[in-house]
C-alpha positions in Angstrom: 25.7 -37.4 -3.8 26.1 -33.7 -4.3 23.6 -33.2 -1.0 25.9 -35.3 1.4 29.2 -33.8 1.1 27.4 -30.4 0.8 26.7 -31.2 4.4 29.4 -33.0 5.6 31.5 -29.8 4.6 28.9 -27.8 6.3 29.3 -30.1 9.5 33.2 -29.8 9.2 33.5 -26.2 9.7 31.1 -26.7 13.2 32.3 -26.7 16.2 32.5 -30.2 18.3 29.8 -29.9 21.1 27.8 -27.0 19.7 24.3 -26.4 19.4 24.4 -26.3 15.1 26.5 -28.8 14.7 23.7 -31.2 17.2 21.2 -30.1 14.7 22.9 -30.2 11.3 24.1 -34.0 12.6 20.3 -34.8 13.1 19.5 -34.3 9.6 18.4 -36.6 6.8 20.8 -34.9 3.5 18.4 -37.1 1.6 15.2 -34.9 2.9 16.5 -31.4 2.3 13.7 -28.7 1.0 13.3 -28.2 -2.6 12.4 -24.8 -2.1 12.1 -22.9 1.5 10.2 -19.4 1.6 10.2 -17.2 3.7 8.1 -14.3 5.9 10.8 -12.5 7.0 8.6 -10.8 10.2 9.7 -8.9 13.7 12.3 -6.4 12.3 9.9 -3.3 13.8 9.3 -4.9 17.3 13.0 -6.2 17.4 14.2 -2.6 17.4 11.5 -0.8 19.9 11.9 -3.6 22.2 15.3 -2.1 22.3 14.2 1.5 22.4 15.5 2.1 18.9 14.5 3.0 15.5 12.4 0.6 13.3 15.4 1.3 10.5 17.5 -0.3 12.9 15.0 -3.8 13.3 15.7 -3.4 9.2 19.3 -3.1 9.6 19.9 -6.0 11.9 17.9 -8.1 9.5 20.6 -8.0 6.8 22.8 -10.3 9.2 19.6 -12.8 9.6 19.5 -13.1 5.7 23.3 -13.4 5.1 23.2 -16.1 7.6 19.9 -18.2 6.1 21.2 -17.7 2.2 25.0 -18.7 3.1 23.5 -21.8 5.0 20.8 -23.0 2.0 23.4 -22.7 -0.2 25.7 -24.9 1.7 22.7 -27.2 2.6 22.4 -27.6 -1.2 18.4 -26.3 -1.3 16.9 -25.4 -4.8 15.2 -22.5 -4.2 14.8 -20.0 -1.5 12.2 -17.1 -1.4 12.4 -13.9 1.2 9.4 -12.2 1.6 11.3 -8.8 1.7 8.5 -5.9 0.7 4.7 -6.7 0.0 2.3 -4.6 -2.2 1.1 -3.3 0.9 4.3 -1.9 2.3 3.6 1.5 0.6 1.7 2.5 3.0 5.0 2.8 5.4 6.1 6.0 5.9 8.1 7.5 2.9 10.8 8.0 5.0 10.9 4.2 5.9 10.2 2.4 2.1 13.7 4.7 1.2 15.5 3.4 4.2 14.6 0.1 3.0 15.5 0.5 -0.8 19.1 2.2 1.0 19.4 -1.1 2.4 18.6 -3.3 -0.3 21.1 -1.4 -2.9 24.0 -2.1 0.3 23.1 -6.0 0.9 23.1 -6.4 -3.4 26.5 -4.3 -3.6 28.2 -5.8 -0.3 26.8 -9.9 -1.1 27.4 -10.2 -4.6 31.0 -12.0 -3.8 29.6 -14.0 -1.4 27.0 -15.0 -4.4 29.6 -15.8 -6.7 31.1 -17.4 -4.1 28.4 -20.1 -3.1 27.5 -20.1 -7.2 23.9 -18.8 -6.2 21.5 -17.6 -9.2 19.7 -14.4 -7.7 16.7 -12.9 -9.1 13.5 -10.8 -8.0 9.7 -11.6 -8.0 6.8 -9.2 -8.1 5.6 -6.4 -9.5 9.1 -4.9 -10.3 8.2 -2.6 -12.9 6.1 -0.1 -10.4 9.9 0.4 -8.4 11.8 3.2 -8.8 14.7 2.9 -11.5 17.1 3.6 -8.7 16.0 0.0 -7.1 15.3 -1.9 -10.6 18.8 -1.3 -11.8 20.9 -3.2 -9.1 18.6 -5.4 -8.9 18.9 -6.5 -13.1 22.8 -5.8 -12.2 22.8 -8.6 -9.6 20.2 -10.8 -11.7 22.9 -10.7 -15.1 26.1 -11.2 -12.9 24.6 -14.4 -11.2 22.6 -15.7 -14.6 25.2 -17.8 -14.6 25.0 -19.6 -11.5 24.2 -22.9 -10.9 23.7 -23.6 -7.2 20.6 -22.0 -5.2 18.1 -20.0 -6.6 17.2 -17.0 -4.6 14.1 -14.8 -4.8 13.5 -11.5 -3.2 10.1 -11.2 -3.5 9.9 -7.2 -4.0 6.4 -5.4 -4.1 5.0 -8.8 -4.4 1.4 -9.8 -3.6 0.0 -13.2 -3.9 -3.2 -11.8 -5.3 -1.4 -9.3 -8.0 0.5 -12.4 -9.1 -2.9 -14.3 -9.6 -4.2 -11.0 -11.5 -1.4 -10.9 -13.5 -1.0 -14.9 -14.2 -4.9 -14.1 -15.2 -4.2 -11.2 -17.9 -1.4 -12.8 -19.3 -3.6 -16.0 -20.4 -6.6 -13.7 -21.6 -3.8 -12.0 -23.8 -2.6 -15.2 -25.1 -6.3 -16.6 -25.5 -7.1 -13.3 -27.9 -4.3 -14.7 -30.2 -5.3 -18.3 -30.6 -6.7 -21.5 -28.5 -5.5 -21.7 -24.8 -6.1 -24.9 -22.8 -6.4 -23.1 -19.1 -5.4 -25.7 -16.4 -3.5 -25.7 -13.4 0.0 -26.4 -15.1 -0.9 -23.0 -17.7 -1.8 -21.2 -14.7 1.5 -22.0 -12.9 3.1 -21.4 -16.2 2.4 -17.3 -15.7 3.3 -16.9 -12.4 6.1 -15.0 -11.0 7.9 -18.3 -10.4 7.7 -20.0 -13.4 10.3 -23.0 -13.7 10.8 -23.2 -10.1 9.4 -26.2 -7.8 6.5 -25.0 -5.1 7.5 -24.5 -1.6 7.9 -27.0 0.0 8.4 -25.6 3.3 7.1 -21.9 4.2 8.9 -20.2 8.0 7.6 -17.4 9.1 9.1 -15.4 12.0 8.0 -13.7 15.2 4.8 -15.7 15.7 2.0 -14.3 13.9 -0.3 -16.9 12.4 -1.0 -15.9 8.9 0.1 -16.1 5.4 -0.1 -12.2 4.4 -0.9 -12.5 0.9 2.4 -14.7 0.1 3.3 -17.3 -2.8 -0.5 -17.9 -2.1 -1.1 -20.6 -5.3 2.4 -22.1 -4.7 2.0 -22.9 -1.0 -0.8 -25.3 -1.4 0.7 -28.3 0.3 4.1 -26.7 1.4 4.7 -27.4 5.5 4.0 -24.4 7.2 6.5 -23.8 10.3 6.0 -20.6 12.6 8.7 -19.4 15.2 8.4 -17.0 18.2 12.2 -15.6 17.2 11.9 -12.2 15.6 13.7 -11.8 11.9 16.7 -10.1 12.8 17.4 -12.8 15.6 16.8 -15.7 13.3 20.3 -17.5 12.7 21.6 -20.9 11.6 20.2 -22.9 14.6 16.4 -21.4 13.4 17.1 -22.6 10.0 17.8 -26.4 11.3 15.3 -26.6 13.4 12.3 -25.5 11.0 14.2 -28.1 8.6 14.3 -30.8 11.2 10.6 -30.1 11.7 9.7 -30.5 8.0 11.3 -33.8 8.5 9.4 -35.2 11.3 6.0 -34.5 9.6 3.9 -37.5 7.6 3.2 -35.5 3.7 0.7 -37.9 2.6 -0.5 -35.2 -0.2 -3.7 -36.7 0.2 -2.7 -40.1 -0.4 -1.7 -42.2 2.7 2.2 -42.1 2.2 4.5 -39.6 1.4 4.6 -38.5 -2.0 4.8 -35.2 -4.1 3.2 -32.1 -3.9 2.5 -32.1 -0.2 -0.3 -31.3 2.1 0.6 -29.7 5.4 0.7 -31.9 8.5 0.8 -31.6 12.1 4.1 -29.8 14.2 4.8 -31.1 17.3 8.1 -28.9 17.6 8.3 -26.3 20.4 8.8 -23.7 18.5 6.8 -24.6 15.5 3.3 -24.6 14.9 1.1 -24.8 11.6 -0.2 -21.5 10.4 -3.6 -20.5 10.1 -4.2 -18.0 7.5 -6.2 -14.7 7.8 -6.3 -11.4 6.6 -3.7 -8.6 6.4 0.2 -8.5 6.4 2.0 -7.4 9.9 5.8 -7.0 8.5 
């Protein structure tokens, strides 16, 4: 029951006649996400459509995430992943990469009460040990002070590459396979990877429009939903949440089968603003 008066708070504090509140009305508690990730993409063109610096695209974004992580928690999903720097974002400008550990250290320091508040678990994925200590450290601070928590689970997916978690899920089974007999499968594989524990997307957004997957959760998306929007990061807000939702809801996950059932295989959108993805090289965040 905890799902339905999750939302029926939620839908309390909406304001009769709105847009949210037609959207949040429209969906089924009982179909919520497991586990929603996200490409977080558009923050750079958001800001030099309006003549400004990318650190302020970056900036803006904080708002976009406060909103989606405030609004999953009160929707009652598992487990939400942000897409927030990729292996490949090193190649930024220096200048930018500390701009965007700045920012990170603020959003942990200014949204650990609203984490306590909403009893959500945070944590990072990725290859965390290659950051600096000055990042590491809040992020272990924020990671202890929510262990506790019991509501969602949220993931910043920090220098994280789907192929350097494959690499990694690989060595750590040829290190166990050196001390003694391994059965490799799919569930030992799953085991080693940066999400261990957690249930597979089962619903990926991506933002701004571009058509690709850019090296992300790429084992654990194999029958997650795939939902692209036109809206640019920094502009994505509570209505973009529902409707990617309300999408998931409307499409048939046979999972191979011919009825729906659990994992998933991606289906058809027919939403306006949604569209499958089609993946192909190279990450444009």
């Amino acid at each position: 029951m905890g799902r339905y008066y999750q939302m029926k708070a939620l839908l309390e504090e909406l304001a009769p006649g709105s847009g949210d509140l037609a959207l949040a009305q429209a969906i089924d508690p009982a179909r919520i996400p497991a586990h929603i990730a996200i490409i977080m993409d558009g923050n750079g063109r958001w800001a030099r459509r309006r003549r400004m610096p990318r650190v302020a695209g970056h900036n803006a974004g904080v708002d976009a995430v406060r909103s989606t992580v405030e609004t999953c928690a009160r929707m009652n999903v598992g487990a939400l992943t942000l897409y927030a720097f990729s292996v490949e974002n090193w190649k930024r400008p220096r200048s930018e990469v500390e701009t965007l550990w700045h920012l990170l250290r603020l959003y942990l320091d200014r949204e650990l009460p609203l984490l306590m508040r909403h009893d959500i678990r945070f944590g990072a994925i990725g290859r965390l040990h290659e950051l600096p200590v000055s990042v590491r450290a809040p992020l272990d601070s924020v990671a202890r002070q929510t262990e506790g928590n019991r509501g969602l689970r949220l993931n910043l997916a920090i220098n994280y590459g789907g192929r350097a978690e494959l690499v990694d899920a690989v060595k750590a089974l040829v290190e166990q396979a050196r001390r003694g007999p391994l059965v490799i499968d799919e569930a030992a594989i799953s085991a080693r990877l940066y999400t261990a524990g957690l249930p597979d997307p089962d619903l990926l957004i991506r933002t701004s429009g571009e058509m690709r997957v850019s090296n992300f959760l790429l084992w654990q998306i194999a029958y997650a939903e795939l939902y692209v929007t036109e809206t640019l990061w920094p502009d994505f807000n509570r209505a973009e949440l529902l409707r990617a939702i309300l999408d998931y809801q409307k499409r048939d996950r046979r999972f191979g089968g011919i009825g729906e059932a659990r994992p998933a295989a991606a289906g058809p959108a027919s939403h306006p603003q949604g569209a499958l993805i089609e993946a192909a090289p190279a990450p444009a965040r």
